[in-house]
DSSP file (Angstrom, degrees, kcal/mol; ACC not computed):
  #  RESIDUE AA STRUCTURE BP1 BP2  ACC     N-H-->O    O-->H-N    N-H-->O    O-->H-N    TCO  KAPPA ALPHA  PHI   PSI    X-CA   Y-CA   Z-CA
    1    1 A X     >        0   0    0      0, 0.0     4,-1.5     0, 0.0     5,-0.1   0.000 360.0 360.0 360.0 -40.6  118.7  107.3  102.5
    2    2 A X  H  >  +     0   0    0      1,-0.2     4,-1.0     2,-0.2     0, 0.0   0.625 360.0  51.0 -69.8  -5.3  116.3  106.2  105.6
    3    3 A X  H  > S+     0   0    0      2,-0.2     4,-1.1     1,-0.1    -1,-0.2   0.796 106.8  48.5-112.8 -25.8  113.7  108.3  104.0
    4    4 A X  H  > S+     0   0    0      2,-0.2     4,-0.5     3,-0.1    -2,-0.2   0.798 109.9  53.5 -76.1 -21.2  114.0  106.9  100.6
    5    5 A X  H >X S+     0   0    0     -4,-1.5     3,-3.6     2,-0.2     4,-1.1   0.964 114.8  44.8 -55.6 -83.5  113.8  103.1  102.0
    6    6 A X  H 3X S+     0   0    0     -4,-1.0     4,-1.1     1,-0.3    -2,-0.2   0.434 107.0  56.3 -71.0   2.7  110.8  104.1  103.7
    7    7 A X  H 3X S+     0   0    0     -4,-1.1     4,-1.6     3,-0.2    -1,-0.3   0.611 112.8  43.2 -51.8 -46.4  109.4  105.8  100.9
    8    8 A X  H <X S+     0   0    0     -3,-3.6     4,-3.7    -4,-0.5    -2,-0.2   0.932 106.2  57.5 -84.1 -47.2  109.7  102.9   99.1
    9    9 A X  H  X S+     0   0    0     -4,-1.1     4,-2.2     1,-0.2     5,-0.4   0.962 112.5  48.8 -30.5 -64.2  108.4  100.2  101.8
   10   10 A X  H >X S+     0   0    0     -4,-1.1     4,-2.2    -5,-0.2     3,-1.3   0.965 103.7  54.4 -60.1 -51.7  105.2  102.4  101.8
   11   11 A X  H 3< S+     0   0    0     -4,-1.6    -1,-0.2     1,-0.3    -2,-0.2   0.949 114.8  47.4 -39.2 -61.7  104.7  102.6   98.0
   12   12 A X  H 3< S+     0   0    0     -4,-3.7    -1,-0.3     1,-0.2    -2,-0.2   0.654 119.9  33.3 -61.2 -15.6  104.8   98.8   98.3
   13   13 A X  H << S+     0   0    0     -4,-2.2     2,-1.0    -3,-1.3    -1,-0.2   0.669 107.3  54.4 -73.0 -43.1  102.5   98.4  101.1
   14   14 A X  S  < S+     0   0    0     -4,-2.2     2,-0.5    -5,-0.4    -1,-0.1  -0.614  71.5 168.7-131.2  86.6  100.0  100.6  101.2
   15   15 A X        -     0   0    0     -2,-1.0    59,-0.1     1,-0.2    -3,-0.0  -0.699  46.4 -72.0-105.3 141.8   98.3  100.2   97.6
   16   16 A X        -     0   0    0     -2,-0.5     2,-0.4     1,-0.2    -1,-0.2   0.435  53.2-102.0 -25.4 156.5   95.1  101.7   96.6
   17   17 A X        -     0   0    0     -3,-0.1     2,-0.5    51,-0.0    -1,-0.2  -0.636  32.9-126.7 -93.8 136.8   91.9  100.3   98.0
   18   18 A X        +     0   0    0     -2,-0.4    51,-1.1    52,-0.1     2,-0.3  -0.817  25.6 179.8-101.8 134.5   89.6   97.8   95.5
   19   19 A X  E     +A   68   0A   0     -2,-0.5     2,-0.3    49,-0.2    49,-0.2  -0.866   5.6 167.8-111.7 129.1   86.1   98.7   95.1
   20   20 A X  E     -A   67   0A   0     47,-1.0    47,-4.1    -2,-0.3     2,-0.5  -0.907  13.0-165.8-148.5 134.9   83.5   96.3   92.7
   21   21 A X  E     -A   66   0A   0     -2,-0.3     2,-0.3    45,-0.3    45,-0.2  -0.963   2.5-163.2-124.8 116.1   79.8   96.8   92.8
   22   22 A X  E     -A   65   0A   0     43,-3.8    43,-1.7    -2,-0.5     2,-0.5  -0.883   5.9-155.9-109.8 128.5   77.3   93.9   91.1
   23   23 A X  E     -A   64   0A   0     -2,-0.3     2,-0.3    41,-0.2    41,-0.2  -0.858   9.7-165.2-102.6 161.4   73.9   94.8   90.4
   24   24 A X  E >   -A   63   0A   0     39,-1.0    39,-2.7    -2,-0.5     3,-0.5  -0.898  61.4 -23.8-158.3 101.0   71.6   91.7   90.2
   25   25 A X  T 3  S-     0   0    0     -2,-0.3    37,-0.1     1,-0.2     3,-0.1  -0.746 128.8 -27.6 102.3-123.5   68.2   92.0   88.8
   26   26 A X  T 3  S-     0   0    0     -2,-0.5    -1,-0.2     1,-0.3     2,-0.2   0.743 103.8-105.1-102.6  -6.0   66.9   95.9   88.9
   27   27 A X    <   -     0   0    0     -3,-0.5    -1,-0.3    34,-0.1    37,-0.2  -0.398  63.1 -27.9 115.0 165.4   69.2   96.7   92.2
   28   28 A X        -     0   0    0     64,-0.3    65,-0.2    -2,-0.2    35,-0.1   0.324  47.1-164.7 -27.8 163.2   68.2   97.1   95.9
   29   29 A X  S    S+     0   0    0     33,-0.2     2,-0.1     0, 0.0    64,-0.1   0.262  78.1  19.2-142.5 -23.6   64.8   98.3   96.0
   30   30 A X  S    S-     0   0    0      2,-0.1    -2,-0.1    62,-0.1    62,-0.0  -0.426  83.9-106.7-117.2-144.5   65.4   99.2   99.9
   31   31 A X        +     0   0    0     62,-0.2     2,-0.6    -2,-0.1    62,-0.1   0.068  68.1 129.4-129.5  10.7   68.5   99.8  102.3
   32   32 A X        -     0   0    0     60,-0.1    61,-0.8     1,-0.0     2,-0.4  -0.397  40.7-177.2 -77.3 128.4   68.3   96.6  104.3
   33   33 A X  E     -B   92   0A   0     -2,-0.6     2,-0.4    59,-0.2    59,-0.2  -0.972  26.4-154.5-151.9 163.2   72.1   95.0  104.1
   34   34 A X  E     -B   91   0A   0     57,-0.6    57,-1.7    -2,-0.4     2,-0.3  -0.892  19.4-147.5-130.8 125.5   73.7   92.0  105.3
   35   35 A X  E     +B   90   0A   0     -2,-0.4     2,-0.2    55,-0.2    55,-0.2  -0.628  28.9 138.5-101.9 144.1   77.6   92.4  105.9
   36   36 A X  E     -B   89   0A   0     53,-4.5    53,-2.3    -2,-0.3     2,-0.2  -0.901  33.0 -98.7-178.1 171.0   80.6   89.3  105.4
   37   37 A X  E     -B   88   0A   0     51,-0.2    14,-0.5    -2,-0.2     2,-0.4  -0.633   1.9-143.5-117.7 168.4   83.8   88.5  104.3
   38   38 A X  E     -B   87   0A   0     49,-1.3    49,-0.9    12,-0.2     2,-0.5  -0.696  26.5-141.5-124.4 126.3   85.9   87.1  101.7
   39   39 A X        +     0   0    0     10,-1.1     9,-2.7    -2,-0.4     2,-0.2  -0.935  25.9 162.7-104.0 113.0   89.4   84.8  102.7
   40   40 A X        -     0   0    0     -2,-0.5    45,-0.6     7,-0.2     2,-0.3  -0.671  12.9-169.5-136.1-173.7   92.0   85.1  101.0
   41   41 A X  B >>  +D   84   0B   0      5,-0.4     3,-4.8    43,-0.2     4,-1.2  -0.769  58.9  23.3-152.1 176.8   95.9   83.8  102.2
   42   42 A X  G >4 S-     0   0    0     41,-1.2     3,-0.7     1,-0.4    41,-0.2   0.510 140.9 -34.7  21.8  71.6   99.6   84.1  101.0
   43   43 A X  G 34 S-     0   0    0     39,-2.4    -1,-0.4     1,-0.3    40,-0.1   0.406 115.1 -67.2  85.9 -13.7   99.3   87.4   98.9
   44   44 A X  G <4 S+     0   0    0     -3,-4.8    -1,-0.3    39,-0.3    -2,-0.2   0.607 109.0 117.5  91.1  24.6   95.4   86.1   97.8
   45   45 A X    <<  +     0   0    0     -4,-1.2     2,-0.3    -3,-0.7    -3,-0.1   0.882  63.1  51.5-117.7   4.3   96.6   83.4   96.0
   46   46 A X  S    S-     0   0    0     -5,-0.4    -5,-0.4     0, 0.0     2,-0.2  -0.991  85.2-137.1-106.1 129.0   95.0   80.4   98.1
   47   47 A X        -     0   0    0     -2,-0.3    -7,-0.2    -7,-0.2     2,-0.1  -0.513  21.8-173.2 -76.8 127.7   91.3   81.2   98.5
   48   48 A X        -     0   0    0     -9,-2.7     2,-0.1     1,-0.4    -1,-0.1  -0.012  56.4 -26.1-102.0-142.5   89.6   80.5  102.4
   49   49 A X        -     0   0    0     -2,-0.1   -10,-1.1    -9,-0.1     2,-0.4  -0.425  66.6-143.4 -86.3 156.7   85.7   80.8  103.0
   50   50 A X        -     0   0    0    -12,-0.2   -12,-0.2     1,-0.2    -1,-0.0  -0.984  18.2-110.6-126.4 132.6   83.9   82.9  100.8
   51   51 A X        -     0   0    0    -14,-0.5     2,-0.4    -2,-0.4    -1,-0.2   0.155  31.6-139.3   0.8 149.7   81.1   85.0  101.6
   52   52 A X        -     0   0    0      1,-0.1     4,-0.2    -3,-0.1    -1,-0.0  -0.907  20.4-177.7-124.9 140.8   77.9   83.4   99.8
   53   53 A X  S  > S+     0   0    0     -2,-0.4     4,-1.6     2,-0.2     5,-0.3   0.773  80.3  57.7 -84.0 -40.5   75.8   86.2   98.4
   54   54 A X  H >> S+     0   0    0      1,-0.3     4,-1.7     2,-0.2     3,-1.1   0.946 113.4  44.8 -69.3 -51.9   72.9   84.2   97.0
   55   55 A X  H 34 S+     0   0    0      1,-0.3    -1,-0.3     2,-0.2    -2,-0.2   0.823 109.6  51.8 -70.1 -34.8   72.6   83.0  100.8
   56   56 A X  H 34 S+     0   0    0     -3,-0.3    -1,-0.3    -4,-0.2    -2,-0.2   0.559 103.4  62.8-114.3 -18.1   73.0   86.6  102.3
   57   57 A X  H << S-     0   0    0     -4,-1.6    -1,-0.2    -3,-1.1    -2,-0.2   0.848  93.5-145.9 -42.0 -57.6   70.0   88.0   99.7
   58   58 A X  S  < S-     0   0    0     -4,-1.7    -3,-0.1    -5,-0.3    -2,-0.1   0.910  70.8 -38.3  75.6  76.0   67.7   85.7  101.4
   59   59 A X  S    S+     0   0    0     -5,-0.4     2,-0.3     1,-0.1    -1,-0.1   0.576  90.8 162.2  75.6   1.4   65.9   85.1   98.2
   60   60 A X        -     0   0    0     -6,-0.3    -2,-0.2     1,-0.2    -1,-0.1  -0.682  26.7-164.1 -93.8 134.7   66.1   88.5   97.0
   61   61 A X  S    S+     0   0    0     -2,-0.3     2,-0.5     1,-0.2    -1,-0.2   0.697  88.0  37.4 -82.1 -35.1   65.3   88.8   92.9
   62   62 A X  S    S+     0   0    0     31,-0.1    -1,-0.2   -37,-0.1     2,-0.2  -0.916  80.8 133.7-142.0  95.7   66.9   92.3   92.9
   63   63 A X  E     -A   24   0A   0    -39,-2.7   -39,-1.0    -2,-0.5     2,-0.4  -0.665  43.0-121.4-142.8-147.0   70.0   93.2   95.2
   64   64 A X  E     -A   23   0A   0     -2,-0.2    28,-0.5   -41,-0.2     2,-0.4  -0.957  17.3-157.1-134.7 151.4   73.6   95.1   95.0
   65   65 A X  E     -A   22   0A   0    -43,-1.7   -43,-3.8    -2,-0.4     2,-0.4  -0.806   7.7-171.1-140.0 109.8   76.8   93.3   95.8
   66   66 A X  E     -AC  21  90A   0     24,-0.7    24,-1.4    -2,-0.4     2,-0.5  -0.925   3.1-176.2 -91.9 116.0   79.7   95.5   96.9
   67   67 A X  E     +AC  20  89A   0    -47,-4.1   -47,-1.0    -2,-0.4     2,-0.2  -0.959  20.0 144.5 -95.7 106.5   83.2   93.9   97.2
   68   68 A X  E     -AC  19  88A   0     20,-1.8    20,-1.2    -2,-0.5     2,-0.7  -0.895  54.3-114.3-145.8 170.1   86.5   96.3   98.7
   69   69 A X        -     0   0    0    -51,-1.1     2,-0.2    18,-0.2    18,-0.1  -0.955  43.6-150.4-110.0 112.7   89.6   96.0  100.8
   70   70 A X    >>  -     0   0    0     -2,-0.7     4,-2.9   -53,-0.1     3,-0.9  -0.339  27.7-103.6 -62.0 152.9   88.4   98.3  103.7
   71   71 A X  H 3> S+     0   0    0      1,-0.3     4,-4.3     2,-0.2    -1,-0.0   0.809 129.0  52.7 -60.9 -37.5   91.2  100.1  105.5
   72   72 A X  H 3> S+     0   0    0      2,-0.2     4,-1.0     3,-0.2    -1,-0.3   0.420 106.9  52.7 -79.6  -5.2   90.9   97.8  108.2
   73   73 A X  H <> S+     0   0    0     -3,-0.9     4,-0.8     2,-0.2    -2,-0.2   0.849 112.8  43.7-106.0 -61.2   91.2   94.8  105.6
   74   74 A X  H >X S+     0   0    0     -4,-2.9     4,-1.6     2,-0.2     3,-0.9   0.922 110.6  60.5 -48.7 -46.7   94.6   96.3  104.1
   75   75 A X  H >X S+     0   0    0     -4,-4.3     4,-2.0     1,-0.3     3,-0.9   0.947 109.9  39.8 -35.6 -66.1   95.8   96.9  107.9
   76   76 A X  H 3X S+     0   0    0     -4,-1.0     4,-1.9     1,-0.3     3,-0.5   0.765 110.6  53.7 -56.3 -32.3   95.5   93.5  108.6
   77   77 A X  H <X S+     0   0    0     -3,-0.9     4,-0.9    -4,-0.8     5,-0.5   0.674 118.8  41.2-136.4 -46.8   97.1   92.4  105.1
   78   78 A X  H << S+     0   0    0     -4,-1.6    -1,-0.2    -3,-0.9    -2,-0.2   0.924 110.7  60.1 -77.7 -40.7  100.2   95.0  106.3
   79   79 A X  H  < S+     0   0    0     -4,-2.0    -2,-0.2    -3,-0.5    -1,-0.2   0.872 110.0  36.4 -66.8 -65.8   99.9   93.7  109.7
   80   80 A X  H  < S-     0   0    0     -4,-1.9     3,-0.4     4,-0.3    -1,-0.3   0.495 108.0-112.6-101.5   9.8  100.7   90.0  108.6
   81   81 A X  S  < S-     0   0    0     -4,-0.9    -3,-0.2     1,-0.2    -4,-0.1   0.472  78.8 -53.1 114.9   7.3  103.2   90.9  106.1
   82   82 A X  S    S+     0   0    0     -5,-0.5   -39,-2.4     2,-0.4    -1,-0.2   0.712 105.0 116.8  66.9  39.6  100.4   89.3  103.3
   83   83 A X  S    S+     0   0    0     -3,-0.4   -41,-1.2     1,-0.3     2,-0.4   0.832  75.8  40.0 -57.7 -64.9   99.7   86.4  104.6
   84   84 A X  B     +D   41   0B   0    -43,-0.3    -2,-0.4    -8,-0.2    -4,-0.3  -0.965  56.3 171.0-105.5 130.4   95.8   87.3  105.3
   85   85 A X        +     0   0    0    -45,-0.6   -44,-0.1    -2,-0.4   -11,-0.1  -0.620   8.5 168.9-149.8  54.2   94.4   89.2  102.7
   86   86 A X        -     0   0    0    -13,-0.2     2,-0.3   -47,-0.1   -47,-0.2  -0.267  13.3-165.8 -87.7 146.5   90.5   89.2  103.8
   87   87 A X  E     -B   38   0A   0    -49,-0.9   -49,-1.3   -18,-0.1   -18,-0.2  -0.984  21.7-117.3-138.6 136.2   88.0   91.9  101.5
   88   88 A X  E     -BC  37  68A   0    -20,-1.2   -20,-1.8    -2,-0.3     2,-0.4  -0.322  22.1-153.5 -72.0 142.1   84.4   92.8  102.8
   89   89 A X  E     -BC  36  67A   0    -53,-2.3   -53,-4.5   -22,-0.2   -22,-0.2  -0.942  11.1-179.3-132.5 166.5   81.2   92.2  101.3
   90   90 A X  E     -BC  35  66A   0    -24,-1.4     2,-1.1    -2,-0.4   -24,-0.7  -0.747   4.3-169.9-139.9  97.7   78.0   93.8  101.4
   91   91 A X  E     -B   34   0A   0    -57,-1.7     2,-0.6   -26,-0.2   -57,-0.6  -0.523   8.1-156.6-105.3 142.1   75.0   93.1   99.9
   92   92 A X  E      B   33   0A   0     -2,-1.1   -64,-0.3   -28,-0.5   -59,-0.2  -0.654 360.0 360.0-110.7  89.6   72.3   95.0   99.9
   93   93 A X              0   0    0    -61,-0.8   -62,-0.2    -2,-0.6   -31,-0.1  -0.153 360.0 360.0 -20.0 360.0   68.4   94.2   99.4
């Protein structure tokens, strides 16, 4: 019975990691990238500070924008019972 409760605990917990990748313009044209995060609260359904991408191009015509829950972004999100629900961004130049 204890292994089927925690069987179940985990299913609900520890749910796949989300990946989205935006190209903007023709893509990166190098490798230079500029890392931040995304705030999210109670399950994601009040919004904190957001990343700004446009700002974190610095001008760039042509870059990549990658969005995911990192391992270390679900940990915390397990951590605080989904309270804080932060996802990483990356854009890349």
């Amino acid at each position: 019975m204890k292994k089927i409760a925690l069987l179940a605990i985990l299913s609900l917990t520890l749910t796949s990691c989300y990946h989205a990748t935006h190209i903007v313009g023709n893509g990166p044209s190098g490798n230079a990238e500029v890392k931040g995060k995304n705030n999210y609260f109670i399950f994601g359904l009040a919004q904190g500070k957001q990343a700004d991408t446009k700002a974190m191009a610095g001008g760039a015509t042509d870059y990549k924008i990658e969005v995911e829950h990192s391992f270390v972004d679900g940990l915390l999100n397990v951590i605080t019972f989904g309270i804080y629900n932060p996802t990483s961004v990356k854009v890349t130049k």
